[in-house]
C-alpha positions as a Markdown table, in Angstrom:
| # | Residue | x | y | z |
|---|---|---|---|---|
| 1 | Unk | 16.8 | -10.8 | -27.2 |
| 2 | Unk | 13.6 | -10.9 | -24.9 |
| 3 | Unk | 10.3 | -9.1 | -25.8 |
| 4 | Unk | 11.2 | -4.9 | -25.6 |
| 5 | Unk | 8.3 | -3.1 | -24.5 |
| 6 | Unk | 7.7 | 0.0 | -24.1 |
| 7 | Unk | 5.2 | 2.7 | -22.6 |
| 8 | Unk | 4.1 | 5.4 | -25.4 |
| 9 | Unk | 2.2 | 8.9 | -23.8 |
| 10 | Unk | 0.3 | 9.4 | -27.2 |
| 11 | Unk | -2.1 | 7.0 | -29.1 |
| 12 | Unk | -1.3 | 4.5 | -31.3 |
| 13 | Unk | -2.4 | 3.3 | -34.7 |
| 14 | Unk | -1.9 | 0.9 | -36.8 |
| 15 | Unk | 0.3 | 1.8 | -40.1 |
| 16 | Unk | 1.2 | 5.0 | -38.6 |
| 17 | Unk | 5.0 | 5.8 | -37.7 |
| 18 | Unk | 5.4 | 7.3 | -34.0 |
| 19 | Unk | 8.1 | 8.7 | -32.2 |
| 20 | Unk | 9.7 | 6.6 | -29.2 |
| 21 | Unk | 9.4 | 8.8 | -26.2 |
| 22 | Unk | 12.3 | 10.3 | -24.5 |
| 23 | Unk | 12.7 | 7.6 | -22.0 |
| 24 | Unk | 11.8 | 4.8 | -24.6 |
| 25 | Unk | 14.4 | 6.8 | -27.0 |
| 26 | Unk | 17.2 | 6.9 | -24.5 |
| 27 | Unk | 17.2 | 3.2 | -23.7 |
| 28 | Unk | 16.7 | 1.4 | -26.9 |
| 29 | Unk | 19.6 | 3.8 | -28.3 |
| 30 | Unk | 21.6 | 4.1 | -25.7 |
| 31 | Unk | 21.3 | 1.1 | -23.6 |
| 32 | Unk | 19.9 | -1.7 | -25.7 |
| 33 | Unk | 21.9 | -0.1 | -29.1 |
| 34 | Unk | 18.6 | -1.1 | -31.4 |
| 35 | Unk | 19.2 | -0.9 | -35.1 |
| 36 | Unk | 16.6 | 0.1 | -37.5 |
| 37 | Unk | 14.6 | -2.7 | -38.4 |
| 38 | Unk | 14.6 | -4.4 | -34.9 |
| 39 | Unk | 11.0 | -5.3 | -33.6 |
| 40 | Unk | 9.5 | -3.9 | -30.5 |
| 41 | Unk | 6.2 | -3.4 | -28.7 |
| 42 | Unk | 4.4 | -0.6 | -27.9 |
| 43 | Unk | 1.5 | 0.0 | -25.5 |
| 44 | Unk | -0.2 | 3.3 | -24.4 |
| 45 | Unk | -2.9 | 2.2 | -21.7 |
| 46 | Unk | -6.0 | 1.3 | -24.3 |
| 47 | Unk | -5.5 | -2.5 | -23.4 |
| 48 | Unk | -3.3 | -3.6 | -26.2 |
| 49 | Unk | 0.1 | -3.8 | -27.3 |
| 50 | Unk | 1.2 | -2.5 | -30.7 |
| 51 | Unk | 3.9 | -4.6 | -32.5 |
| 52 | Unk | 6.3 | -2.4 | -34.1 |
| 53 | Unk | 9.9 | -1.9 | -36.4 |
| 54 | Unk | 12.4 | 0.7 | -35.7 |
| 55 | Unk | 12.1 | 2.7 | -38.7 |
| 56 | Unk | 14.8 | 5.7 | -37.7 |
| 57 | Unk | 17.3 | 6.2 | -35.1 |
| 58 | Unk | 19.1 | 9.6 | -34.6 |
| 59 | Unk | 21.4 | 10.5 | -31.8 |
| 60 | Unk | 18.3 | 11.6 | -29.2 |
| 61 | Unk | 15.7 | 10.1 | -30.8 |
| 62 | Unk | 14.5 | 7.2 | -32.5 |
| 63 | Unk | 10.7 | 6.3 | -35.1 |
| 64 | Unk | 8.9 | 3.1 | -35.3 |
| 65 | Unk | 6.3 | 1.9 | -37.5 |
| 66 | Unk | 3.2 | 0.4 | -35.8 |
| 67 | Unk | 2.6 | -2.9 | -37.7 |
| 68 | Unk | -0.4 | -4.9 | -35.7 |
| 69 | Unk | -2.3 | -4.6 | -32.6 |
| 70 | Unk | -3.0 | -7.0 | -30.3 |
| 71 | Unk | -5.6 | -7.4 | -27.1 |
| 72 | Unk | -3.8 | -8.4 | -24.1 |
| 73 | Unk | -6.3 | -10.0 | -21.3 |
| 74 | Unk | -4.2 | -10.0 | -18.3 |
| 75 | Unk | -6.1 | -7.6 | -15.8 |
| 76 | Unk | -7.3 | -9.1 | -12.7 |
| 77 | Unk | -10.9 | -9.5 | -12.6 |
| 78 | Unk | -10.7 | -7.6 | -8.5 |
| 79 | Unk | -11.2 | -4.1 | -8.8 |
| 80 | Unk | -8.7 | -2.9 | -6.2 |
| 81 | Unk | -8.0 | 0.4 | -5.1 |
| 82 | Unk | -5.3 | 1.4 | -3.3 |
| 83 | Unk | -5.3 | 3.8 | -0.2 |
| 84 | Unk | -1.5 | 4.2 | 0.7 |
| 85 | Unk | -0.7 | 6.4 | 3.7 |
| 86 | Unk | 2.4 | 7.7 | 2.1 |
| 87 | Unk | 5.9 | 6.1 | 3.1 |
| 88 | Unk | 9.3 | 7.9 | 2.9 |
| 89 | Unk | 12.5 | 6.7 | 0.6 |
| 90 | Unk | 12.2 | 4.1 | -1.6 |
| 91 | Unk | 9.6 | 2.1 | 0.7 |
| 92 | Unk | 6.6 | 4.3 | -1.4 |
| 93 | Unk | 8.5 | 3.2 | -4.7 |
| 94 | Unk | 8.2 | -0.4 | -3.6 |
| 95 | Unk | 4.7 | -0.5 | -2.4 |
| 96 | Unk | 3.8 | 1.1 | -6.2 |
| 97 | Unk | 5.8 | -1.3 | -8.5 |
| 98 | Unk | 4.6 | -4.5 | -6.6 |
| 99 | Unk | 0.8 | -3.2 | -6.2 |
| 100 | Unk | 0.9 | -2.8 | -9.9 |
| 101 | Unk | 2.8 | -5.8 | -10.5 |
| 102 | Unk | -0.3 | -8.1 | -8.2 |
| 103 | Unk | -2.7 | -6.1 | -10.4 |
| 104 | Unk | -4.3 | -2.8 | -8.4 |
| 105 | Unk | -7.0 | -0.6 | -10.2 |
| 106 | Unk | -6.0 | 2.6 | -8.9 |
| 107 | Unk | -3.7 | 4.2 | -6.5 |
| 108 | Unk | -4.6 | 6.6 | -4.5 |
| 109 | Unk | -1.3 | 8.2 | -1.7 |
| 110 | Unk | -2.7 | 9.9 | 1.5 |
| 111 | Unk | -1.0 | 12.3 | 3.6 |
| 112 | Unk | -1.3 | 10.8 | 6.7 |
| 113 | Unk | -1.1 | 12.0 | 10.2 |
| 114 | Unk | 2.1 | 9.9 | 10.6 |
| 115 | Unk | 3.4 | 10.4 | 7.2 |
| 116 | Unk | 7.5 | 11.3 | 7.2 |
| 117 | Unk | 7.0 | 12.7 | 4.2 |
| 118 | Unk | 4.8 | 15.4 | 3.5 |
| 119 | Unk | 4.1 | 16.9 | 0.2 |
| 120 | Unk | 2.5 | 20.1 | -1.4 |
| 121 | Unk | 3.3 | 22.2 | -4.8 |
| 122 | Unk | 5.3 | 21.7 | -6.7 |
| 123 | Unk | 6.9 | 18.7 | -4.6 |
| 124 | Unk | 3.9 | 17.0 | -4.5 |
| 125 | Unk | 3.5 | 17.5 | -8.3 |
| 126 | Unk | 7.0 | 16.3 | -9.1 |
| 127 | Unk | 6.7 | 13.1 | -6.6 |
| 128 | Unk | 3.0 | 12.6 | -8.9 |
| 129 | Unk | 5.2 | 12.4 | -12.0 |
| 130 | Unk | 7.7 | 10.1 | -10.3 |
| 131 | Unk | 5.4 | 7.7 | -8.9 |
| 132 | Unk | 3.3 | 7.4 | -12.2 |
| 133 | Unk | 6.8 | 6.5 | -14.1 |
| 134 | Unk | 7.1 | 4.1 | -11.5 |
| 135 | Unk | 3.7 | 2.6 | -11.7 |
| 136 | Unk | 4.3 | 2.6 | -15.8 |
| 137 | Unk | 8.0 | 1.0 | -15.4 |
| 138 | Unk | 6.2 | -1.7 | -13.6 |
| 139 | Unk | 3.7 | -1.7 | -16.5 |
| 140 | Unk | 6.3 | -2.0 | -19.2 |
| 141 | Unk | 7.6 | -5.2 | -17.1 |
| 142 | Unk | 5.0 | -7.0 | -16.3 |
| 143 | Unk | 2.6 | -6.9 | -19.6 |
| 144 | Unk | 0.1 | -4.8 | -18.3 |
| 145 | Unk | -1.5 | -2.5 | -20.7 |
| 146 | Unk | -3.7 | -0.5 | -18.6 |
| 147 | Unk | -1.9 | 1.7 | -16.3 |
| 148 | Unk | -2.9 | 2.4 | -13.5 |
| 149 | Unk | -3.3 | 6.5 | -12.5 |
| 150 | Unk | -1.8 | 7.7 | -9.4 |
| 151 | Unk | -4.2 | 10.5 | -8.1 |
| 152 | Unk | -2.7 | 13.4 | -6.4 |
| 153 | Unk | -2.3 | 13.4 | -2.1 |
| 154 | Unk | -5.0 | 13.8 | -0.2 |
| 155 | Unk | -5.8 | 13.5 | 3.7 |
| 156 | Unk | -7.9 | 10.3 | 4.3 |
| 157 | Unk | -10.8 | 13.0 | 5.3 |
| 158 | Unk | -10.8 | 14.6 | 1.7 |
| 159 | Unk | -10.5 | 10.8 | 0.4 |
| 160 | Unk | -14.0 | 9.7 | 1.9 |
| 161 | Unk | -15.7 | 13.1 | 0.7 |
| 162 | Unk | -14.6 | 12.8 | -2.8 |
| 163 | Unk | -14.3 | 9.0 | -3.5 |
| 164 | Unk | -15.7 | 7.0 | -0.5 |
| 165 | Unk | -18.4 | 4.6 | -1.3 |
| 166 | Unk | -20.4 | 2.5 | 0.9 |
| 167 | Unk | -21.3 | -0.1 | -1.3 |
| 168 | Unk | -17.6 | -1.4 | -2.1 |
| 169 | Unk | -15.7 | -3.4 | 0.0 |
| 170 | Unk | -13.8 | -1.0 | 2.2 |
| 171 | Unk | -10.8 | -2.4 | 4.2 |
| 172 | Unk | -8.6 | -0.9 | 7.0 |
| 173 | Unk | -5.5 | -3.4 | 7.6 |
| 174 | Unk | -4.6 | -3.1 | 11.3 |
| 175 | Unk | -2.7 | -5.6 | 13.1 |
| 176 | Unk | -5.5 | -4.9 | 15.7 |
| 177 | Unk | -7.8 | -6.1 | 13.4 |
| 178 | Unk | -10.9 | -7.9 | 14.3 |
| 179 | Unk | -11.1 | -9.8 | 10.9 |
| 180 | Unk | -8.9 | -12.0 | 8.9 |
| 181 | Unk | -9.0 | -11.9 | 5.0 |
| 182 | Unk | -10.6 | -15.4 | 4.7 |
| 183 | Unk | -13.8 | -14.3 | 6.9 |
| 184 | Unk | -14.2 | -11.8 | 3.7 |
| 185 | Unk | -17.0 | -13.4 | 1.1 |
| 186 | Unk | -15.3 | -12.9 | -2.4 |
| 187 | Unk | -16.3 | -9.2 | -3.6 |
| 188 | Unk | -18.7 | -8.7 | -6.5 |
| 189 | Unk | -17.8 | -4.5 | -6.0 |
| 190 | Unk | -14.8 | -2.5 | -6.0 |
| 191 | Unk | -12.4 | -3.4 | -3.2 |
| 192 | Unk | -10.7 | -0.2 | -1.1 |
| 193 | Unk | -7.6 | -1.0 | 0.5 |
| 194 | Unk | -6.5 | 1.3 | 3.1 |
| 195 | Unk | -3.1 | 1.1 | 4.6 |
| 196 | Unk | -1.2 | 3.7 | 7.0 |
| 197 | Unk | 2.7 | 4.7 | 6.6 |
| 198 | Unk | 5.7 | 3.6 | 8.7 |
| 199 | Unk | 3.8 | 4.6 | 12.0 |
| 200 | Unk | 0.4 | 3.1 | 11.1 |
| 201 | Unk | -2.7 | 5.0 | 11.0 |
| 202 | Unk | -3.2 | 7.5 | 14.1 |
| 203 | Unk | -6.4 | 6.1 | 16.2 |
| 204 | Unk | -8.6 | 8.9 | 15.2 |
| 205 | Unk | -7.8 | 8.4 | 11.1 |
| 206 | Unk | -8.7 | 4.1 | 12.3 |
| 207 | Unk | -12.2 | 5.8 | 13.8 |
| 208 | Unk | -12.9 | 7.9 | 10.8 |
| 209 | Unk | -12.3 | 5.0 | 8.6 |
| 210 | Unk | -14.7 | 2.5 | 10.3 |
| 211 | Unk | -17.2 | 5.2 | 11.4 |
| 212 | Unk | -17.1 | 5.4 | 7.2 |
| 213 | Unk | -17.6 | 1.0 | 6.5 |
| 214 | Unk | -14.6 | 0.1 | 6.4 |
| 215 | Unk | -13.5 | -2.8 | 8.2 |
| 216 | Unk | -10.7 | -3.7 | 10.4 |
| 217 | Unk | -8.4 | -6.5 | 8.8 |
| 218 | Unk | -5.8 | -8.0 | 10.6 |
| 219 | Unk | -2.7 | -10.0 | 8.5 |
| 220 | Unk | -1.8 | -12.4 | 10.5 |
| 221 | Unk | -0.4 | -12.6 | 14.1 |
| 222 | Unk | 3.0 | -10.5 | 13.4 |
| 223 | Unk | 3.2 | -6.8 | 12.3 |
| 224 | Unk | 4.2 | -6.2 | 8.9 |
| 225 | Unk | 5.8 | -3.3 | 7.7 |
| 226 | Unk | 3.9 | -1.2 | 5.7 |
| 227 | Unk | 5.2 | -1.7 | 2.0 |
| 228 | Unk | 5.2 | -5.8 | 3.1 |
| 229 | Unk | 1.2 | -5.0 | 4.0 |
| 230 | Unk | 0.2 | -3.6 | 0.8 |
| 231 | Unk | 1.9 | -6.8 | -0.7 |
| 232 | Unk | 0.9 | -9.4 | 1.3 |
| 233 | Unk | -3.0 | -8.0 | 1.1 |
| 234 | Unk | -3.1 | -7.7 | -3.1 |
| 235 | Unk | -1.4 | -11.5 | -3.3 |
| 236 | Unk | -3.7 | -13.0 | -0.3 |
| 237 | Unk | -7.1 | -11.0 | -2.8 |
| 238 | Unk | -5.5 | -12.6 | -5.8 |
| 239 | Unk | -4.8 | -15.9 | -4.4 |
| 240 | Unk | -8.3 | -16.3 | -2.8 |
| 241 | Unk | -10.6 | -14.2 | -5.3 |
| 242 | Unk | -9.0 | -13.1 | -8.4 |
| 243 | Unk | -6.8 | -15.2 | -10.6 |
| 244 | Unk | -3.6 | -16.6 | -8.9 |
């Protein structure tokens, strides 16, 4: 049986027995029928994995013991944020899994002008949570142990007031773009991706954004849709700058 890792909420140490977490519990009982005694791995953000044995299993919930710890070194060296207009369905899903999966910093969603979907309360709270399992399912796959946080919706106006910064590498994909990525000098600062939902960004959000450094990048002659632009940009960074 391949590698099992999981994603643990709490800290881990080494010698220490921890509990699996719910989601961890259900599927190594329930779906991978682990045994006490099987191996596993554990990681819980701090940059390493934990290697650890299944030291009790119950009906709902399951112990290990944490045996070593080990660094992992697979972040890219590109500090990339992501500014995601937010899309509807399982298009926002996507975007999330394969940003992680090419290696993004941070994500940030924005509540767009064009945005299907918009989100406050409680709602917006509960689509926070499902987007951060997301972003740590993709985690758990791809041997990342950092995760990346999803902040909570903002408008791109409350973006720039709280977290815009002139002295990183601020980019506005638009297929009107006056820029291609390879006219870019490799970045020695964070790198802000901006990229609008389904619609695109509305012309005013376009002037805010450049009034604000960011420049206009375009992708190519043909107009991608909007989960294929976050993806095409991240592997196009890592490809040219980071470590593809």
């Amino acid at each position: 049986m391949s590698n099992l890792r999981f994603f643990s909420p709490t800290p881990l140490v080494v010698g220490a027995i921890h509990p699996l977490s719910e989601n961890a519990s259900a599927h190594a009982i329930r779906v991978l029928r682990l045994n006490v005694g099987d191996s596993l791995t554990l990681f819980c953000g701090d940059g390493h994995d934990y290697g650890c044995t299944l030291t009790s299993v119950e009906k709902k919930s399951a112990h290990v013991t944490v045996v070593n710890r080990t660094a992992i070194h697979n972040e890219s060296p590109l500090n990339v944020r992501l500014l995601q207009g937010i899309s509807s369905g399982d298009r926002m899903d996507y975007t999330l899994q394969k940003a992680v999966e090419l290696g993004v910093s941070e994500i940030f969603p924005l509540s767009t002008e064009r945005s299907v979907t918009k989100l406050s309360g409680d709602r917006a709270e509960k689509r926070i949570e499902h987007w951060q399992g997301v972003v740590i399912a993709a985690c758990e796959q791809s041997g990342r142990a950092v995760v990346p946080k999803v902040h909570a919706p903002l408008t791109l106006a409350q973006w720039l007031a709280q977290f815009g910064d002139a002295s990183a590498l601020n980019m506005l994909l638009n297929p009107e773009g006056a820029k291609r990525l390879t006219d870019l000098k490799a970045p020695q600062t964070p790198v802000n991706m901006l990229i609008g939902p389904e619609g695109g960004l509305s012309p005013s959000e376009i002037t805010l954004a450049m009034q604000h450094q960011f420049q206009s990048i375009l992708l190519g002659p043909r107009i991608l849709r909007t989960e294929t632009a976050a993806v095409t940009a991240l592997a196009c960074m890592q490809a040219a700058w980071g470590d593809f």
